[in-house]
N, C-alpha and C positions, 0 to 999 in steps of 0.2 A: 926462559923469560920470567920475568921478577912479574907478584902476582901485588894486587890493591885490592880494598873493598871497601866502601861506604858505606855511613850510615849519618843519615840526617835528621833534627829534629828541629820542630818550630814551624817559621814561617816561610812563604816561598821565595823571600829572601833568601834565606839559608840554604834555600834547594836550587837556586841561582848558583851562589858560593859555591855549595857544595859541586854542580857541575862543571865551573871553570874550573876547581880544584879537580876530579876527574879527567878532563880535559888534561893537564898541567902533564898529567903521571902518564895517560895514551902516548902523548906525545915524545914523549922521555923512552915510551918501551915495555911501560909496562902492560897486563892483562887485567881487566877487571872482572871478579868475580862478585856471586853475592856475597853479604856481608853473613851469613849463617855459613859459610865453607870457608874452610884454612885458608890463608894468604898469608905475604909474606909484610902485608904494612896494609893496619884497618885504621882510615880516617873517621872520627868520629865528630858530626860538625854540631856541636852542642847548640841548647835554650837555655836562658833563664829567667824568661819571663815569670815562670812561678814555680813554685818548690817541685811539683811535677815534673817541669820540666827538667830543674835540677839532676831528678832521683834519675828521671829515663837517660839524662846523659852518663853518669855516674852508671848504670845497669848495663847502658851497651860500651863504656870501654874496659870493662868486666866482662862481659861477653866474650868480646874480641881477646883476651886474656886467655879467657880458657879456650875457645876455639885453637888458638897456637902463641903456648906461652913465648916460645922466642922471636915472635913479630913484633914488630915494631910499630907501637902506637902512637899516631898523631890526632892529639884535639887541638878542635880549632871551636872559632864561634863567641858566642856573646859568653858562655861561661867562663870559655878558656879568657878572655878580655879581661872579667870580674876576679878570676882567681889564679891567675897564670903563676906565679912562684908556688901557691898551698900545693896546683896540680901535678908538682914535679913527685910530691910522694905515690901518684900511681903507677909511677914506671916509666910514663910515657916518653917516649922519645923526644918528640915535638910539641910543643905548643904553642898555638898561633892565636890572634884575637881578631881581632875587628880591622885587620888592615895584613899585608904581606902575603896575601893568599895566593899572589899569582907567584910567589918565589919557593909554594911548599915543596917541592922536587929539589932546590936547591939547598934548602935548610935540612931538608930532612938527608941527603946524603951527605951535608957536612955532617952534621949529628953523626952519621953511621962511621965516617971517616976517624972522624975526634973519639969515637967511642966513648959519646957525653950526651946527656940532655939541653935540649934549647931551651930557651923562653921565647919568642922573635912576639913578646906582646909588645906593641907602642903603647906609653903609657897614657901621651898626650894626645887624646884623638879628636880633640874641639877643634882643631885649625888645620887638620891635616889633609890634602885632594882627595878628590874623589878617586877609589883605587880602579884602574882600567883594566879589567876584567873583560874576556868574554868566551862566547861559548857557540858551538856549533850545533847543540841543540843534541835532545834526548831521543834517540833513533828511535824505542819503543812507544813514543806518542806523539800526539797530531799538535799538540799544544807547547808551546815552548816559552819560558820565562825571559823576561828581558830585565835585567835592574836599571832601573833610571835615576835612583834616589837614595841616597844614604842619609844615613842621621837624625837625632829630635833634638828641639829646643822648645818644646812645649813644657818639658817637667810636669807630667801627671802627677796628683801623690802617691799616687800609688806604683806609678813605673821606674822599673829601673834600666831600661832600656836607654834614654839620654846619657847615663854615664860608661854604657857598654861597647857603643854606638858609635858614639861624639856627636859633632856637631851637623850642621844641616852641607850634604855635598852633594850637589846634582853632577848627572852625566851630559856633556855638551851634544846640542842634537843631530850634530852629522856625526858624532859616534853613534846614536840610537839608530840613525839612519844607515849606517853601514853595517852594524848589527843585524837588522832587522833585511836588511837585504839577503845576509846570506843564512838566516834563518830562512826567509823566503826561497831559495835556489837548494835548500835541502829540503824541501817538501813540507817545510811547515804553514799549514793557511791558516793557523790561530796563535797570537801571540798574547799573553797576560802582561803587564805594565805593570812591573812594581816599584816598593820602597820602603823603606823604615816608615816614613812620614811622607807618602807621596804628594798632599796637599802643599806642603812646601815645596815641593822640586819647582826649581830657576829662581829662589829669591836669592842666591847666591852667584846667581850669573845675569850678565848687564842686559834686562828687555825683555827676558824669558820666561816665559810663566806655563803650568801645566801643559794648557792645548799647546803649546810650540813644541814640547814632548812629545807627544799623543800624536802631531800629525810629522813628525821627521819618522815615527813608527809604519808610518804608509805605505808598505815596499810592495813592489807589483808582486802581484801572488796572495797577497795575507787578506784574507777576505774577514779575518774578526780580531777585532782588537778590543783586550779587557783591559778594565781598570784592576787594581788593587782597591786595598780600604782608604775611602776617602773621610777627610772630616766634614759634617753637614754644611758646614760654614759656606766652603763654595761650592753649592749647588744655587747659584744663583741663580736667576734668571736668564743672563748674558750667558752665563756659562753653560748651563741646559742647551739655547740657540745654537749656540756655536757647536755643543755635541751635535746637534740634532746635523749639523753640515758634514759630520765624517760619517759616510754610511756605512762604515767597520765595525761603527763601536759597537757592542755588545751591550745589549738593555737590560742588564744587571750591574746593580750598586752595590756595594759595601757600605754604610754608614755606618760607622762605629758609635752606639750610642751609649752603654755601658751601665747608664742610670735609667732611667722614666721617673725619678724624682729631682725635681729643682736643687732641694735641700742638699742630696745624694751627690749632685752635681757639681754644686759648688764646693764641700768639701773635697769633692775626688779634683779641682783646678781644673773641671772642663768647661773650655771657652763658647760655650754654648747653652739655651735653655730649651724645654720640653718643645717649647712654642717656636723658634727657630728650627725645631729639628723638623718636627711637622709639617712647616713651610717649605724645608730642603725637600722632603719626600713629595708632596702635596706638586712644586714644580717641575721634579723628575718624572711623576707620573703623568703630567697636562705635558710635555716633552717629549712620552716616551709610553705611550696608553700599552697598558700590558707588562710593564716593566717587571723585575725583579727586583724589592728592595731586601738585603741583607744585612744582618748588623753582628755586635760581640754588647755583651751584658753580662757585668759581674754583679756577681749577689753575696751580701752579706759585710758593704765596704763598712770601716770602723764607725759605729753610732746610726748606723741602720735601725730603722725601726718597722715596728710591721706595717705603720701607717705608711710610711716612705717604701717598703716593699709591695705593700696593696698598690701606689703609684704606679710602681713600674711594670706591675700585671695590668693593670689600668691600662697603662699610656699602650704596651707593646702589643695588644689587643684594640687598639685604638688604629695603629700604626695598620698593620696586618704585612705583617714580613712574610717573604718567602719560605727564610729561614736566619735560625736565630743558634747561635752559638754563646752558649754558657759555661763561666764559670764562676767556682765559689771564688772569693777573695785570697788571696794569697799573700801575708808580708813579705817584702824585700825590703831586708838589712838596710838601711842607707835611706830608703825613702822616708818622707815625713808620716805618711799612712801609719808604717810601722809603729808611731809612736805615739798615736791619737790615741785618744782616751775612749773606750765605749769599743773594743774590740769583740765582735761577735764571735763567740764559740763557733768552733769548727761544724760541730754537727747541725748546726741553726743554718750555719752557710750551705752547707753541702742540703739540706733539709729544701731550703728555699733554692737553690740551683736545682732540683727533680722537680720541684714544683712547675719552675719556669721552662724545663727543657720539656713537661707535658706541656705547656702552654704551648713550647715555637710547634712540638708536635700538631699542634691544634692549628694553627696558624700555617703549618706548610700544605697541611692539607685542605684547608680552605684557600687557598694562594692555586692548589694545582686543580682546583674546580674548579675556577676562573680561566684555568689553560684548555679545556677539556672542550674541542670543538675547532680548536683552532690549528689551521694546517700552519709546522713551523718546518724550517729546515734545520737536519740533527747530522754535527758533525761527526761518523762514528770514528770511534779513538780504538777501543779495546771489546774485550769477551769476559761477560760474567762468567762465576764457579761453575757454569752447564755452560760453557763454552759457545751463549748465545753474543752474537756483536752488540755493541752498544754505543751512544754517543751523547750528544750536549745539542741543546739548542742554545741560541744565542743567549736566551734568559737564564742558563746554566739547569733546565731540567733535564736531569737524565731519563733517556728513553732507547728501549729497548728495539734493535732493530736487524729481525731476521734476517738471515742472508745477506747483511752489510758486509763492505769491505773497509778496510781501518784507511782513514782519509779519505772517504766516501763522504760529501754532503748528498742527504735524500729528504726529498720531502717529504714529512710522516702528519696526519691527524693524527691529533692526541687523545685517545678513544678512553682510558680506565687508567687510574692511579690506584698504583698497588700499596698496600703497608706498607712495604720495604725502600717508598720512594721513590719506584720507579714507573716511568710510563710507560705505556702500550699505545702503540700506532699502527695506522694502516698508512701504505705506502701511497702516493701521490702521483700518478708519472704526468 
C-alpha cells in the first residue's frame, strides 16, 4: 500500500484543504503516516502570510527531502499560488495553489506517469467557484473544520493574501448543511466556521449573508458552533440578537484588530477605527456576558511610532481580551506596505511584539479570573504530556479534566488558573 504524509501550515483554512487533501489519497488507497516517518509522497500545504511562514514551508519540504529522497513532493497552498514555476527548482513533483485540491491524486499520478513536474496553479483566481471540497472529519478530535468562505477583496496594505487567494467565494448552504450533517453522524459535536474573509461570506450569493451560513451549520448532534476571525464591523447589534437566537454558538470571538492606533489604522486600509471596534466588543459582551473576545495585532507596521505603539498597549488594555496573538510586521513583495517610507527595523518590531505578547499575557490572565467561579461545560478532546484528559469550554478555555473521556461534555467549576493556561476544575454532576 502506497504510503502519504502531511504537513500544514497557517490557518485553519489550510487545515480544512489540507484534510480534504488527506481524504483525496484515503480514498485512492493510500496509508497515512506521520509527516516525521518515511512515505512514499509528503504534501506539504504551505503559508505566506509572512516571511516565517515562508521559511517553515520552505523547511518542511526539505524535511520531507531527506526523510526519503525518492518521494515524491507535493506543495500546495498560498505559497505554492505565489511562486508556482520559481518552486519547480525544489524537486517537487506537484504543485498546487489555491484551487484543484480535490484533483491532487489525479495530478500527482499523471506527474508519476509522465515522469515530469506539474504546476496545476490557476493563475486567474478573482472570478473562479468556490472549490467543492469536503471532508469526513479528523477521527483524532472532537472538533472538526468546516470552510464556508474563500477569498479577500479587502486589500489590506499589508496583506498579501487577496492575490493568493482571489476573489470573494462563498459555499452554498445546503452544501454546509450536508457537510455538517455527516460531520455530525461521525461523532463530531463541535464544528468551527471558517474562511479567508468569513465576514464576507454570501455577498456573492443572491440573499445570503453570514447567519444564513452559521445556521444551515445546525445539524442534529453539533452542540457548538464556532466562528472564525470576524471583522468588527459586523458585530452589530442585529447581528449580536440574532447570535444570541443559535444556542450553539460559542461565546468566543475573533476580532481582528491589528492596530490600537487610528493613525496605524488607516495606513494599514483597515475599514474600521479604535472607537468602532470598542463598540463591536462592548455589544458582543451586553449579548453574550462572559464572553471571550480574541484578536491578531501586528507591531511595528511602516511609520509606527512609539506614540502610535503607546496607543495600542493603551487601547488592548482597555479592551481586555482573552487572548491576543502577535506579530511583528512582516513585508510582502507586492504589497503597498512594502514600499512605505518609515519602515521600522526588525529588532524595534520583534522588541515591541514581546512587549505586547507580555501584555495579552497580562490580559489572559485577568480575562481567566473573571472565569474562576463559574460552573462551564468542557468538551474533553485530548490528554496533555502526563496523559491527563483535557478539553474547551464554549469560551475556548482550556481545562483540565481527570478522568474525562475524549467526546465527553462535563461539567467543571473553574477553581485555579495555572501559568501554562490551563484550568483546574471540580466536576459538577
Amino acid at each position: 500500500m502506497p504510503t502519504v504524509a502531511f504537513h500544514t501550515l497557517g490557518c485553519k483554512v489550510n487545515q480544512y484543504d489540507t484534510q480534504a487533501m488527506l481524504e483525496c489519497f484515503v480514498r485512492a488507497g493510500y496509508e497515512v503516516r506521520p509527516f516525521t516517518e518515511r512515505a512514499d509522497v509528503y504534501v506539504v500545504n504551505t503559508c505566506t502570510v509572512t516571511g516565517t511562514g515562508d521559511r517553515k514551508s520552505m523547511n518542511a519540504v526539505r524535511r520531507a527531502q531527506r526523510l526519503n529522497p525518492q518521494a515524491d513532493v507535493v506543495i500546495a497552498g498560498c505559497l505554492a499560488q505565489r511562486d508556482g514555476e520559481k518552486l519547480l527548482e525544489t524537486g517537487a513533483r506537484l504543485i498546487l495553489g489555491a484551487s484543484r485540491r480535490g484533483e491532487v491524486v489525479d495530478l500527482l499520478h499523471q506527474a508519476q506517469r509522465e515522469d515530469r513536474q506539474i504546476v496545476a496553479v490557476q493563475k486567474d483566481i478573482l472570478r473562479i467557484p468556490f472549490e467543492k471540497l469536503s471532508v469526513s472529519g479528523d477521527m483524532d478530535r472532537t472538533r472538526a473544520v468546516i470552510k464556508i468562505q474563500e477569498g479577500c477583496d479587502r486589500y489590506c496594505a499589508y496583506c498579501i493574501i487577496p492575490s493568493v487567494r482571489g476573489g470573494i467565494r462563498s459555499r452554498e448552504p445546503a452544501d454546509i448543511r450536508a457537510e455538517a450533517i455527516r460531520l455530525s453522524n461521525a461523532g463530531f459535536q463541535e464544528l468551527v466556521l471558517t474562511g479567508i474573509h468569513l465576514t464576507s461570506y454570501g455577498r456573492d450569493l443572491e440573499d445570503i449573508t453570514l447567519l444564513d451560513g452559521i445556521r444551515a451549520a445546525r445539524a442534529p448532534g453539533v452542540k457548538r458552533l464556532r466562528l472564525g476571525s470576524l471583522e468588527p464591523v459586523i458585530a452589530t447589534e442585529a447581528f449580536a440578537r440574532s447570535l444570541r437566537e443559535i444556542p450553539e454558538i460559542c461565546p468566543q470571538f475573533h476580532l481582528a484588530l491589528q492596530s490600537g492606533s487610528d493613525t496605524v489604522l488607516k495606513r494599514m486600509r483597515r475599514r474600521y477605527t479604535t472607537e468602532e471596534f470598542a463598540r463591536s466588543a462592548d455589544i458582543l459582551r451586553e449579548a453574550f456576558p462572559g464572553c471571550a473576545l480574541t484578536t491578531d495585532v501586528i507591531t511595528g507596521f511602516p511609520g509606527e511610532t512609539e506614540e502610535e505603539f503607546a496607543e495600542t498597549v493603551a487601547f488592548v488594555r482597555k479592551i481586555g481580551f482573552a487572548r491576543i496573538h502577535v506579530f511583528p510586521y512582516s513585508a510582502r513583495q507586492g504589497t503597498p506596505a512594502a514600499s512605505m517610507p518609515g519602515q521600522v527595523p526588525k529588532a524595534l518590531r520583534e522588541e515591541r511584539a514581546r512587549l505586547l505578547i507580555a501584555e495579552g499575557k497580562q490580559a489572559a490572565a485577568s480575562w481567566a479570573e473573571g472565569q474562576l467561579g463559574r460552573i462551564r461545560p468542557v468538551l474533553v478532546e485530548d490528554r496533555d504530556e502526563n496523559g491527563v484528559p483535557r478539553g474547551y469550554t464554549p469560551e475556548y478555555a482550556l481545562v483540565k479534566v481527570p478522568g474525562g473521556t475524549q467526546g465527553e461534555i462535563m461539567d467543571m467549576k473553574l477553581i485555579e488558573y495555572g501559568e501554562d493556561g490551563v484550568f483546574q476544575g471540580n466536576f459538577i454532576k
